[in-house]
C-alpha positions, 0 to 999 in steps of 0.5 A: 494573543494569549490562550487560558492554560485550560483551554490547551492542556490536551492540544500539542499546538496548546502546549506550544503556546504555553511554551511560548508565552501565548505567543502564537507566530513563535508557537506555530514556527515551532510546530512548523519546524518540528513537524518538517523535521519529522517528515525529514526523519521518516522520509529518510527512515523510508528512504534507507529501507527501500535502498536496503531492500533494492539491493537485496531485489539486485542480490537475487536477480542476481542470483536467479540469472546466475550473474552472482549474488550467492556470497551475498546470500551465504553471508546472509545465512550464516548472519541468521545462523548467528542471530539464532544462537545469539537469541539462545543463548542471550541470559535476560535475568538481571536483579533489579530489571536493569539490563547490562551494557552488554544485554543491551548491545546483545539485544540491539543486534538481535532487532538488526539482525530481524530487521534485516531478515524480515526486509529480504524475506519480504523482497523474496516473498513479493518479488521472486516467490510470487513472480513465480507461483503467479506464473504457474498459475497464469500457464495453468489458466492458460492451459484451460482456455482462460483468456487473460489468465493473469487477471484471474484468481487462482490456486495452486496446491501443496499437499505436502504442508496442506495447504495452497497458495491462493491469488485472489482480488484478481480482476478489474476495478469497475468502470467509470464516468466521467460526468463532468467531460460527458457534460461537457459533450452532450450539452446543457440541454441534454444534460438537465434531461439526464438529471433529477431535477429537485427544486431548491429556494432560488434555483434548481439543483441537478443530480445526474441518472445513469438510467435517464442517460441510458433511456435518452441514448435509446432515443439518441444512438449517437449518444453511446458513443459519447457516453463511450468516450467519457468512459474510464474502464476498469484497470487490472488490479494489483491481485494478493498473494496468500497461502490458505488450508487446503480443503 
């Protein structure tokens, strides 16, 4: 099988065919192992930022239950202490725009260093800072008679720099049926009362009303307590953390 030149310029899998001779199995094969390849690779890449940032998470636990950690946070100030002067005094000019081997290796450490310190400002940020603003809130809620305080948004003002720390999306997700199970239990006959029936060439197609269900259960008590176990409630959510202006 061969492809026209015009038809794969643009296409990936084109170019792989044109590579290929038009030869479609050694084309996909191709783009078979290098896309697996890349899954490797970003897989991997994952991998190592989530061990970097385990360990960092086990460094400050550590160090929050006084069982250590504070060498490994010395050593990791004074690395951002150096990453700064190294910025400051890292001379760019060059006079063709070519960097030196040295102007290179300079800035590589630069991006480590930053990579290092964004991955342990974020554990910090996501793990230590808001366990601990998250349960200043919760004890304030609490304090005030909220009933399950840490579903709840909440704030908590700093004055000093003017602005407030702020949970919000907090919450549940809304309910949900399960129409498939609640069919299942209430029978066919009921089903198709619960439905808006709309007639199709050669059948009759049936789209389900949460309202007919609710008037057949004013009818059919007993049907609350099926409609109650083909129910999914709402789940907490996962609330943010952000910091806004004081107003």
């Amino acid at each position: 099988m061969t492809v026209e030149k015009s038809e794969i310029a643009l296409s990936p899998i084109g170019e792989l065919l044109r590579a290929a001779g038009g030869d479609v199995a050694i084309a996909m094969e191709t783009f078979r192992k290098k896309a697996s390849a890349e899954t490797l690779a970003d897989e991997s890449s994952a991998s190592t930022v989530a061990a970097r940032k385990a360990e960092y998470k086990r460094m400050l636990d550590e160090y929050a239950k006084g069982e250590g950690g504070m060498d490994a946070l010395i050593a990791m100030g004074e690395r951002l202490g150096q990453l700064v002067n190294k910025i400051t005094a890292l001379d760019l000019s060059t006079h063709d725009g070519a960097l030196s081997a040295e102007q290179a290796a300079a800035l590589m450490d630069i991006r480590l260093g930053a990579k290092e310190a964004t991955e342990l400002l974020d554990v910090y940020n996501k793990g230590v800072l808001k366990v601990a603003v998250f349960a200043h809130m919760d004890a304030q809620l609490a304090v005030e008679g909220v009933k399950d305080p840490q579903n709840h948004n909440a704030t908590l003002d700093v004055p000093e720099f003017g602005r407030k720390f702020s949970r919000e999306g907090a919450g549940y997700t809304d309910p949900t049926l399960d129409e498939g199970r609640l069919r299942m239990r209430v029978g066919e006959e009921v089903w198709q009362e619960i439905c808006e029936a709309e007639e199709v060439p050669a059948h009759v197609e049936y789209t389900f009303s949460l309202k007919k269900l609710f008037d057949r259960a004013e009818q059919d008590p007993v049907l609350y307590n099926t409609i109650g176990e083909c129910m999914t409630f709402g789940e907490p959510k996962a609330p943010r953390l952000n910091d806004r202006k004081m107003t």
